[in-house]
Phi, psi and omega in degrees: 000146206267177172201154211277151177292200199221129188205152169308150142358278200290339170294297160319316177282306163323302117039254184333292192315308147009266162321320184291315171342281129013283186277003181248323154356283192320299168316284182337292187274009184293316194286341190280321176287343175280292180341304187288318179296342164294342200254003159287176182270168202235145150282154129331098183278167179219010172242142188298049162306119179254129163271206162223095172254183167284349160248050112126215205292166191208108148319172164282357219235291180314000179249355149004287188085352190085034183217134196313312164252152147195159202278125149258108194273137173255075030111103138010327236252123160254150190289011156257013177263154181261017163169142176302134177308142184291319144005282199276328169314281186346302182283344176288306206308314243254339214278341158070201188251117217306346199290342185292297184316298181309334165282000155257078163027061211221111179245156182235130196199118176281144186225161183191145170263032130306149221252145207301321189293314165300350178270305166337302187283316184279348169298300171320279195319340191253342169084019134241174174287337173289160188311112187229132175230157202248125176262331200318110160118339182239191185244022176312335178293326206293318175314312173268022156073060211183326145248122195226149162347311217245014165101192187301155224203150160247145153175183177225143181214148184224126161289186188196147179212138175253030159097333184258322189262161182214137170240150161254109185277324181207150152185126195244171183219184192025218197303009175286332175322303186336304183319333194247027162228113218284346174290355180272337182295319167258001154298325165297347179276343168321155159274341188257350162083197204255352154076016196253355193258355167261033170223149164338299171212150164310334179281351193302347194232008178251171233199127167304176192263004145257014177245020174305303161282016155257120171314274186315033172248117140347139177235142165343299176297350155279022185029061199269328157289083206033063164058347194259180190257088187266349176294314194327128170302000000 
């Protein structure tokens, strides 16, 4: 493994600057790509989707909250699997405490057709609090490209409402997922990095967040969901 050389203060500091220069490029266009995502155009939903929650069926409009937006993270679990994709754990780890979003009129709600008693139980085992409904039954994954031939899908997609109507505004998939697994941002900050580049695929070390210290767990890379390479960009 390569490791950084060793260098003086004033070797290093120049350095840095270098580099900031580089990251602040970045900051820049980055802020021009959030700038920009307000000025797309919104859909209409024009179809009826019914959820599942712990206080029973839901609208889309009911997953709201009374609140102006919402976030949908699109959660792995299909209804013949027995625990939520590690993928999609990883980013639930990552999502911190709802108090932020929600004071900008924002609600965040995990959606999965996996049937609501299995969303529960792996919701319990992992220790959060968000808000999670069961699509089982309706055709809200398929609509949203999250459900395929080729099985369950990650993403995230967000509505909007004027208290009667509901749009659809955004919504990104695959390696755009990345922004929203907040360990990788501070692992980039490392001289060893995300530490991926002697595996196979990247996803090869990852782990629900209680399984690290079992040798025998599945890992992402082990293509444990129906076999397939569902990370691929």
């Amino acid at each position: 493994m390569n490791l950084p050389k060793v260098a003086t203060r004033e070797e290093w500091l120049q350095a840095r600057k270098e580099l900031l220069e580089k990251e602040k490029q970045l900051t820049r266009l980055h802020d021009e790509v959030v700038a920009a995502r307000p000025e797309l155009p919104m859909v209409k939903v024009d179809k009826d989707y019914v959820f599942h929650g712990p206080q029973g069926e839901l609208s889309l409009l009911d997953l709201f909250q009374g609140r102006r937006q919402l976030i949908v993270r699109h959660f792995m679990f299909g209804p013949d699997q027995e625990e939520g994709c590690i993928g999609c754990s990883m980013q639930a780890d990552s999502v911190g405490h709802l108090a932020h979003i929600n004071a900008r009129e924002t609600t965040f709600v995990m959606v999965s057709r996996g049937q609501l008693p299995k969303l529960e139980a792996f919701k319990a085992r992992m220790g959060w609090d968000i808000p999670w409904v069961s699509s089982f039954g309706s055709d809200f994954n398929v609509d949203y490209h999250v459900t395929t031939e080729q099985g369950e899908l990650p993403g995230v997609s967000v509505f909007m409402t004027d208290g009667t109507d509901v749009f659809h505004t955004y919504s990104i998939y695959d390696r755009g997922g990345d922004i929203f697994k907040n360990f990788y941002n501070y692992l980039d900050l490392t001289p060893l990095g995300r530490q991926e580049a002697q595996l196979e695929q990247p996803w090869d070390w990852w782990r629900h967040h209680d399984m690290y210290d079992n040798a025998d767990a599945v890992t992402a890379g082990t293509n444990w969901w129906n076999g397939t390479d569902k990370f691929a960009s």
